[in-house]
C-alpha positions as CSV (number, residue, x, y, z in Angstrom):
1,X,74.0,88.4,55.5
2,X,71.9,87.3,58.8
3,X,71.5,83.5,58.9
4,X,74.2,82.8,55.9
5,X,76.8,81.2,58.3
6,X,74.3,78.9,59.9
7,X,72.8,77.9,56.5
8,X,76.3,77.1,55.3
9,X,77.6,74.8,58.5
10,X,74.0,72.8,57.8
11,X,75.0,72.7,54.6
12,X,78.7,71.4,55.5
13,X,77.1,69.1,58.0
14,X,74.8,68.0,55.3
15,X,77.9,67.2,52.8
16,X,79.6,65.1,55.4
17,X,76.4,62.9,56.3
18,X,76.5,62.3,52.0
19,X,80.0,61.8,52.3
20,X,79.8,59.3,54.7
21,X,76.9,57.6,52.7
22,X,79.3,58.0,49.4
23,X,82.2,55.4,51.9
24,X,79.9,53.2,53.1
25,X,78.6,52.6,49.1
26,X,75.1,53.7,49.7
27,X,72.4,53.7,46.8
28,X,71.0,57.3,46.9
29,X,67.3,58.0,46.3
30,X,66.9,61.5,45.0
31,X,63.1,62.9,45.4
32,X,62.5,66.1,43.8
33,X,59.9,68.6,42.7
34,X,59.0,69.2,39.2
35,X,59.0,72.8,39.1
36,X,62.3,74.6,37.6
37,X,63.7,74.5,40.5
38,X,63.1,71.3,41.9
39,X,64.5,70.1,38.0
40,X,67.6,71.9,39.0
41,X,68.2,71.0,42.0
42,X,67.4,67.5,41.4
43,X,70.3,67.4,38.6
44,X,72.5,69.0,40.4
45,X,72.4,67.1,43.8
46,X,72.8,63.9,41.2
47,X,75.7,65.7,39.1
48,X,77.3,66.5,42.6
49,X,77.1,62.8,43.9
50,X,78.3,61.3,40.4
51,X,81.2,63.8,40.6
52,X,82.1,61.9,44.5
53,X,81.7,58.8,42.8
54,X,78.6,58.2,44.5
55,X,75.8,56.0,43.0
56,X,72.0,57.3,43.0
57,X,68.6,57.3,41.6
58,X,66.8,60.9,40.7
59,X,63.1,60.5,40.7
60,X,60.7,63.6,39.8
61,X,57.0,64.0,41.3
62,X,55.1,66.9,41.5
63,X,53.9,66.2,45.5
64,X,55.4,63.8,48.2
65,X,52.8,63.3,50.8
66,X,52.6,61.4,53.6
67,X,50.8,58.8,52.1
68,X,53.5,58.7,49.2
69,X,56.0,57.8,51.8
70,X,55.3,54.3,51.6
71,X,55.5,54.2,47.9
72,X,59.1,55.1,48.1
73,X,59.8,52.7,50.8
74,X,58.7,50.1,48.6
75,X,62.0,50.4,47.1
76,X,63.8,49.9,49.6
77,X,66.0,53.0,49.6
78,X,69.4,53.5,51.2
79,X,69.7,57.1,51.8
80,X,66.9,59.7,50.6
81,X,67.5,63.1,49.3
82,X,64.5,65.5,48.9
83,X,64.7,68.4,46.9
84,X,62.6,71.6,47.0
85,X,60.1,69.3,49.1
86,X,59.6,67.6,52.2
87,X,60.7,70.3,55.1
88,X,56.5,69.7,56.7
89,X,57.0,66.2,56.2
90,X,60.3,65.7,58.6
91,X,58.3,64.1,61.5
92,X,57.1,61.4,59.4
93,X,60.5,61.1,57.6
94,X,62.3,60.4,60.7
95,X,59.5,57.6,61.9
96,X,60.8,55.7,58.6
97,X,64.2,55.0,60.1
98,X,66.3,55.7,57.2
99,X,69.2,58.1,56.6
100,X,67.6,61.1,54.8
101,X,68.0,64.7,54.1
102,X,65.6,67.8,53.0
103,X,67.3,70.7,50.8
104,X,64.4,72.9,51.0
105,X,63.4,77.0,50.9
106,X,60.4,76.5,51.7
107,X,59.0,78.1,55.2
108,X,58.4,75.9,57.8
109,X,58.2,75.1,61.8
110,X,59.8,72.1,61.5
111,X,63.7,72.1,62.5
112,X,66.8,69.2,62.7
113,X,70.0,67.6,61.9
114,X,68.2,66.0,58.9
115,X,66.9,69.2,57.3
116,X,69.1,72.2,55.3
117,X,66.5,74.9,54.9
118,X,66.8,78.8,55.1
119,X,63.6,79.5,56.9
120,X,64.9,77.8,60.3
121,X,67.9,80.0,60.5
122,X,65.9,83.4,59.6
123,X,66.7,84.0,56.0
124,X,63.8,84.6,53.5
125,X,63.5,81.0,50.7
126,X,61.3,83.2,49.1
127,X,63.4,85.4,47.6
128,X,67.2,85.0,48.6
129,X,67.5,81.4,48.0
130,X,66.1,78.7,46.2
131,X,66.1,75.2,46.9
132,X,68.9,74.9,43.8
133,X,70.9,77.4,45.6
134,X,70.6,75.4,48.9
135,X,72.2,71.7,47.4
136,X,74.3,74.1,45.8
137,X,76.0,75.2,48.7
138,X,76.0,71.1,49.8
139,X,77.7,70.1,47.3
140,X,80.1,72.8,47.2
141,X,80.9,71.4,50.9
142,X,81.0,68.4,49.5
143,X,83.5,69.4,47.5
144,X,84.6,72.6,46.2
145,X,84.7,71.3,41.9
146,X,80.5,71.3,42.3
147,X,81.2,75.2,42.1
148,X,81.4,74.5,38.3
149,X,77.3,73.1,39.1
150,X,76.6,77.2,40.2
151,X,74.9,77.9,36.4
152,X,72.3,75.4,37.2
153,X,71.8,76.8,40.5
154,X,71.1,80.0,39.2
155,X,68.7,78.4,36.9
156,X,66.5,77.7,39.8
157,X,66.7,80.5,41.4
158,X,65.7,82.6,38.6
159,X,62.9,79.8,37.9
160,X,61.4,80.8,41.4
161,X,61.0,84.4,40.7
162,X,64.3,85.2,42.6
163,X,67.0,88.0,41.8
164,X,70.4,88.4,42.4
165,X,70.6,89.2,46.0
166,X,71.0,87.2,49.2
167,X,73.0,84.3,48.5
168,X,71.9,84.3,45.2
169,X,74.4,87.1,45.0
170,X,76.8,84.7,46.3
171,X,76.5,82.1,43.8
172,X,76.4,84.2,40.7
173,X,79.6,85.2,41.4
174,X,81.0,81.8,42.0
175,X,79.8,81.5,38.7
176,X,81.3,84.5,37.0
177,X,84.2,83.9,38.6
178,X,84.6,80.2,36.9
179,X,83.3,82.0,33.3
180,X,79.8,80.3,33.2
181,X,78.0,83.0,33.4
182,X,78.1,87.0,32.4
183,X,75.8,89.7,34.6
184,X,73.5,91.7,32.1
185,X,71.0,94.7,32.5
186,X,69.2,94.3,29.6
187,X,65.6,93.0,28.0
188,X,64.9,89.3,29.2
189,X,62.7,88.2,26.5
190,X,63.3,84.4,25.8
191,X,65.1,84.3,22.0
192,X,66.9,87.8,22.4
193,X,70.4,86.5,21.4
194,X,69.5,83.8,18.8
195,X,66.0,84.2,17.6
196,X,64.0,86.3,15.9
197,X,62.4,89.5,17.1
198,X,58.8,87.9,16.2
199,X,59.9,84.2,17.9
200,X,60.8,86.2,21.1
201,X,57.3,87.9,21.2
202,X,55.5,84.8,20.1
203,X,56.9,82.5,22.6
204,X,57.7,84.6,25.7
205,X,55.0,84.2,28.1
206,X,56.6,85.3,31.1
207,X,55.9,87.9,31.2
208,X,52.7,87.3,29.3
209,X,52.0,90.5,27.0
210,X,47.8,90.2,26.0
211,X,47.9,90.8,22.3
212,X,51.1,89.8,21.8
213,X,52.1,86.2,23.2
214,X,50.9,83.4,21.0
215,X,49.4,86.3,18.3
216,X,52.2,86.5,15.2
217,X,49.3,88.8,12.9
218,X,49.5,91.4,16.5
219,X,53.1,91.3,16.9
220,X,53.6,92.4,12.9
221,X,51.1,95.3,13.6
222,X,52.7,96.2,16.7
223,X,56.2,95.9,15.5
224,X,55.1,98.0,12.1
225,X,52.9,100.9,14.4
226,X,56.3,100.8,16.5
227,X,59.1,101.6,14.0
228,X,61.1,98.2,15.4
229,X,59.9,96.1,12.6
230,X,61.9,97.0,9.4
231,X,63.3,93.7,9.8
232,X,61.1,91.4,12.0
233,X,63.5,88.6,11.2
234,X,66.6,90.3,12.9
235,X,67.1,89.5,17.0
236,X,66.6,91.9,19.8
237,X,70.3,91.7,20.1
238,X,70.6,93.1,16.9
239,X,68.9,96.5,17.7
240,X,70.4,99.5,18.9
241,X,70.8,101.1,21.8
242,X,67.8,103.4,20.7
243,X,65.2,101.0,18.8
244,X,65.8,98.7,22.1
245,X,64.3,101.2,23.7
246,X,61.8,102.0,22.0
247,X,60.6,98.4,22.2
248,X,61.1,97.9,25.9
249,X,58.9,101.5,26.4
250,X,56.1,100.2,24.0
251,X,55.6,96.8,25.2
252,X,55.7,98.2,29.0
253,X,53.0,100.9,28.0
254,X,50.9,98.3,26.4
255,X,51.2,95.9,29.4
256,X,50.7,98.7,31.7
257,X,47.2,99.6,29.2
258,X,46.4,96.3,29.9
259,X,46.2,96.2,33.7
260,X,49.4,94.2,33.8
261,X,51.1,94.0,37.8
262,X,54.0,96.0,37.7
263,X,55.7,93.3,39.3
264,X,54.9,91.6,35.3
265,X,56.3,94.5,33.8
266,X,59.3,94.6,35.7
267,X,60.3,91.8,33.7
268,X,60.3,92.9,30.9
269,X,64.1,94.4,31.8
270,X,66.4,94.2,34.2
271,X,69.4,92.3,35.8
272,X,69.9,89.3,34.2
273,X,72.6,86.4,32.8
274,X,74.4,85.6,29.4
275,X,74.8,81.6,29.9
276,X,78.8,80.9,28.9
277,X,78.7,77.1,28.8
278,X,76.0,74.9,27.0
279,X,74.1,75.5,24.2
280,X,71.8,77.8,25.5
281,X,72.8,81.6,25.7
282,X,70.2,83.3,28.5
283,X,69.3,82.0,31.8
284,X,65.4,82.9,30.7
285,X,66.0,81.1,27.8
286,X,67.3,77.8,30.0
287,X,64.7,78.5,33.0
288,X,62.3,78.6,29.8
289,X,63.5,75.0,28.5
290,X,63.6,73.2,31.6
291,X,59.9,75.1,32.2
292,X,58.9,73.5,28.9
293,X,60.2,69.9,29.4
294,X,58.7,69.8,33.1
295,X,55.6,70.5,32.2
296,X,55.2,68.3,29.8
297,X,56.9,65.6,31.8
298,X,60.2,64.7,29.8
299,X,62.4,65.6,32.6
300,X,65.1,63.6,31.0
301,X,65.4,65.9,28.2
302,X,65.2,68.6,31.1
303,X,68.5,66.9,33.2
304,X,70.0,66.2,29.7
305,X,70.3,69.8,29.0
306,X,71.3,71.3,32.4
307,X,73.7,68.3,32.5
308,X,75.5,70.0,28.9
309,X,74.3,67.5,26.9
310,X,74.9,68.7,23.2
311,X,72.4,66.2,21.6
312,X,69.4,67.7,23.9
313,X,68.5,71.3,22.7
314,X,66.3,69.8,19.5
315,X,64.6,67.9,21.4
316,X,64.3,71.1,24.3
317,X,62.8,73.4,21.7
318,X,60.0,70.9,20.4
319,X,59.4,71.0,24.3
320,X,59.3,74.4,24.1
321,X,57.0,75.1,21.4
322,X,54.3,72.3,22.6
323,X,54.5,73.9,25.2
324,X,53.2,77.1,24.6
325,X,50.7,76.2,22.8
326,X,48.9,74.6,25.6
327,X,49.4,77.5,27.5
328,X,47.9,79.8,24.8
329,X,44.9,77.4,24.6
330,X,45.2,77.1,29.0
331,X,45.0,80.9,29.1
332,X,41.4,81.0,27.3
333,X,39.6,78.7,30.4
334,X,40.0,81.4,32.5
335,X,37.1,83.4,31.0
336,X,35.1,80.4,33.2
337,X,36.8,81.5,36.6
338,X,34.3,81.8,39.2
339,X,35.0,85.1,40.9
340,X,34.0,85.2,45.0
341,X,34.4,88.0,47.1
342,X,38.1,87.9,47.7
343,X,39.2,85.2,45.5
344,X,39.0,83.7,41.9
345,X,38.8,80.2,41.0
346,X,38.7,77.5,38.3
347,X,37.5,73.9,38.3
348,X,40.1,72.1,35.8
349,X,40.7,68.7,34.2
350,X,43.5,67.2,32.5
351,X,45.4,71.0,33.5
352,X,47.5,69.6,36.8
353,X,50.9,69.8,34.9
354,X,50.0,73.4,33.7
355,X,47.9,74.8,36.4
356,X,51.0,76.8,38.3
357,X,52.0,78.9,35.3
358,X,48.6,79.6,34.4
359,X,47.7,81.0,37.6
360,X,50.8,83.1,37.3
361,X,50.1,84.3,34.4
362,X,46.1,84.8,35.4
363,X,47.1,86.7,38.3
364,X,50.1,89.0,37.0
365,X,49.4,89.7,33.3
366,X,45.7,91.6,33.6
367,X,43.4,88.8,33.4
368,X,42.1,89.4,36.9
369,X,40.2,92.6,37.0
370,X,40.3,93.0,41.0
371,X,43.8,91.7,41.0
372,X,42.6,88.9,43.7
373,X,44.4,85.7,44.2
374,X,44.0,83.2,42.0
375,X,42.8,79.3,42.5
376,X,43.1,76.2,40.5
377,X,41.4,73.1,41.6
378,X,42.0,69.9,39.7
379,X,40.3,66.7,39.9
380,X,42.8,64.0,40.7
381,X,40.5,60.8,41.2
382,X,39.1,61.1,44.8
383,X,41.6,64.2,45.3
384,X,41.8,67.5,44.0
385,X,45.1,69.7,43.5
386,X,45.4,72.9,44.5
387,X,47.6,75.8,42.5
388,X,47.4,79.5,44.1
389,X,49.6,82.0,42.6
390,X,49.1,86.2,43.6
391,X,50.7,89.4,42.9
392,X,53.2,90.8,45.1
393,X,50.8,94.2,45.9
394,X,48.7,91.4,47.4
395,X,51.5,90.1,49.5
396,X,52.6,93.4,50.4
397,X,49.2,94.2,51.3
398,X,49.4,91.3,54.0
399,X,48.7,88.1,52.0
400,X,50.6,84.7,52.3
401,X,49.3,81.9,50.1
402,X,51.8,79.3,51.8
403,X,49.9,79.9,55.0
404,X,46.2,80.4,53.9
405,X,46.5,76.6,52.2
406,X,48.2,75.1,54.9
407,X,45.8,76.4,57.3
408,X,42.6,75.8,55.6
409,X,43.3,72.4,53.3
410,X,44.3,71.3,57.5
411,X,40.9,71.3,58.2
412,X,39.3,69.1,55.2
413,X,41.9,66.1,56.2
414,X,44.7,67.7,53.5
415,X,47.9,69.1,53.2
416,X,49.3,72.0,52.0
417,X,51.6,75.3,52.1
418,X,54.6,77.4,50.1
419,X,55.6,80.4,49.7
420,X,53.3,83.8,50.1
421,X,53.0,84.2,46.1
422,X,52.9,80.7,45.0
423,X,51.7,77.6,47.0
424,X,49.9,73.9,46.5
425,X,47.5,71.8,48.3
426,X,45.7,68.7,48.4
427,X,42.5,68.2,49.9
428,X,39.2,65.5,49.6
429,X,36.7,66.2,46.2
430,X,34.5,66.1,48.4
431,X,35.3,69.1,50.2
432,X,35.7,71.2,47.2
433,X,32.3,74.0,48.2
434,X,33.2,74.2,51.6
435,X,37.2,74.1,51.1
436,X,36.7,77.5,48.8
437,X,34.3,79.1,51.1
438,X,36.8,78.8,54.0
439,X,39.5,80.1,51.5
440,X,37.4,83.3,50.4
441,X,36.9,84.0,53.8
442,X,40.2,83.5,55.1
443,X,41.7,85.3,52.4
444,X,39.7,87.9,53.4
445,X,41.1,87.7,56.9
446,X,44.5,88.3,55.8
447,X,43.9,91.2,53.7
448,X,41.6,93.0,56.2
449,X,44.4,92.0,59.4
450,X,46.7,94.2,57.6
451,X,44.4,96.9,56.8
452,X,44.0,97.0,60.8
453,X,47.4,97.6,61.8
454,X,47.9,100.0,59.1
């Protein structure tokens, strides 16, 4: 695969800087994102040093801007890892005169020795590799046991959206291999190996089914009108071969009915993994826990499980279920979105931690009409957070979210970018009107640029 050889010496370089660090007793500082994958790879970059003996400190935050630097520096740190962050913030990292190193995917301009990141050596972070797979494949340099780490690698791949190709392929069967994990094609509702058919309807929200997530009185109709419910306390594992079908069928139909992206739908079925080691048995159902405990900010609950914890699952499936029922009750505040020419939008407070998977769910599952991008803006004192999440017809169609936020949240004296379906961005509340005009219209840009060379 173009660019895999270069990713992997940075990634050997990258091991033998830590290394280094590991001899000369170095305190490690380990910055990363709060997303799935950012959990992940968090964990496993601290799972990877503890293995080498090395000591460190793993710190979560949702954002790491410039202005955060000197936050962290307060501390005092060593040697700083980022994870799943910090690739547009290398020029100021190297001003701070500390050892340091970005495991990133995300795209960026920005290039050197202090940065492991697929974008500068051609390779697609989007969809090939996560930022999990990238400190994977450090701390395999580091040193070849961490390949027992590859499950939670996988975990944030498939937290991103990603599939088994690229060097995802790669790593899945470094797993296999070791007998952590077990390739599937099958349905990928969380709950399909150990709950009940109703639980996995109930609770799975990605995808999102209208009618069905969050509604137990719809799911007993639909299972009834159906034929799969002669037993609604049975698992989906328990069907057969035909009555599987007939559920996978319906619940694409209704999704389908209900103006659902096929790129939701596809979901619903498809290449997946039984989880061999832990307590959990899917990777939707782990990328589903971790989702849970993130959100909700008990990201030692989250490490605890990844890490194989046994006394963590109880305390992973409260997660789980307070979980979604905030985004049962999130889902209803878009009936307020404000709807411009080539965007939608919503004003939140008190949303910040839930605002990604809303607009996910907002922008795949039928709630937008027009199937435009979707915006959340959340007040954060003198700030305001932005979460953008599209479909991938849109991004087919020409649109990259990473780029429209970076370029526009420039101009109001903020930061932002990601990848073309998902990105973030910061900008002055006082620049809110103005900030969305500019991003309407630039939306707009992109959309109608690709129209032209078609």
């Amino acid at each position: 695969m173009a660019g895999m050889e270069e990713l992997c010496q940075g990634a050997s370089d990258a091991a033998a800087r830590i290394g280094g660090g590991i001899a000369k007793g170095s305190l490690f500082t380990i910055v990363t994102h709060t997303d799935v994958d950012g959990i992940s790879a968090g964990t496993l970059a601290f799972l990877a040093l503890r293995n080498q003996g090395g000591k460190a400190h793993l710190l979560f935050s949702p954002h790491v801007y410039p202005e955060d630097l000197v936050r962290l520096l307060s501390d005092d740190p060593e040697f700083l890892i980022f994870c799943d962050m910090g690739s547009d913030l290398l020029p100021e990292l190297v001003k701070l005169g500390r050892d340091f190193l970005v495991l990133d995917h995300h795209a960026t301009d920005n290039e050197g020795e202090n940065l492991v990141n697929p974008s500068t050596v051609g390779m697609d972070g989007t969809r090939d590799i996560s930022a999990s797979g990238v400190v994977y494949l450090v701390a395999s340099a580091l040193n070849p046991v961490n390949a027992d780490l590859s499950h939670i690698a996988l975990c944030g791949a498939f937290g991103d959206m990603q599939t088994l190709r690229g060097a995802n392929e790669r790593i899945a069967n470094d797993a296999e291999s070791r007998g952590l994990v077990r390739r599937r094609k099958e349905i990928r509702l969380i709950g399909r190996r150990n709950r009940s058919i109703e639980y996995s309807l109930r609770y799975t929200t990605l995808p999102f089914i209208k009618g069905l997530s969050g509604n137990p009185v719809g799911i007993r109709n639909f299972l009834k009108e159906t034929g799969v419910g002669d037993d609604p306390k049975k698992t989906i594992s328990e069907l057969d071969d035909d009555m599987e079908r007939v559920l996978i069928s319906n619940l694409a139909e209704r999704m389908v009915k209900n103006n659902a992206s096929t790129f939701e739908a596809e979901k619903l079925f498809g290449a997946t993994l039984h989880v061999l080691t832990g307590q959990v048995p899917t990777i939707e159902d782990l990328v589903d826990y971790i989702e849970s405990c993130g959100s909700l900010g008990r990201y030692s609950t989250a490490f605890a499980l990844l890490s194989g914890d046994p006394g963590s699952l109880e305390g992973a499936e409260r997660s789980r279920l307070e979980y979604k029922e905030k985004i049962l009750q999130g889902v209803d505040l878009f009936k307020s979105a404000v709807h411009l020419a080539n965007i939608d939008y919503l004003v939140l407070e008190g949303w910040d931690e839930y605002a990604g998977k809303l607009c996910g769910i907002y922008a795949n599952a039928g709630f937008s009409g027009h199937q435009r991008p979707i915006f959340t803006l959340s007040l954060d004192g003198s700030n305001v957070k932005v979460s953008a999440r599209t479909n991938p017809r849109l991004v087919d169609r020409g649109l990259d979210l990473g780029r429209a936020l970076k370029a526009i949240s420039s101009r109001f004296e903020g930061s932002g970018g990601g990848h073309d379906v998902a990105a973030g961005a910061k900008i002055p509340a006082k620049s809110i009107e103005d900030f969305v005009r500019e991003l309407d219209r630039e939306v707009g840009l992109q959309l109608a640029e690709e129209e032209v060379e078609e």
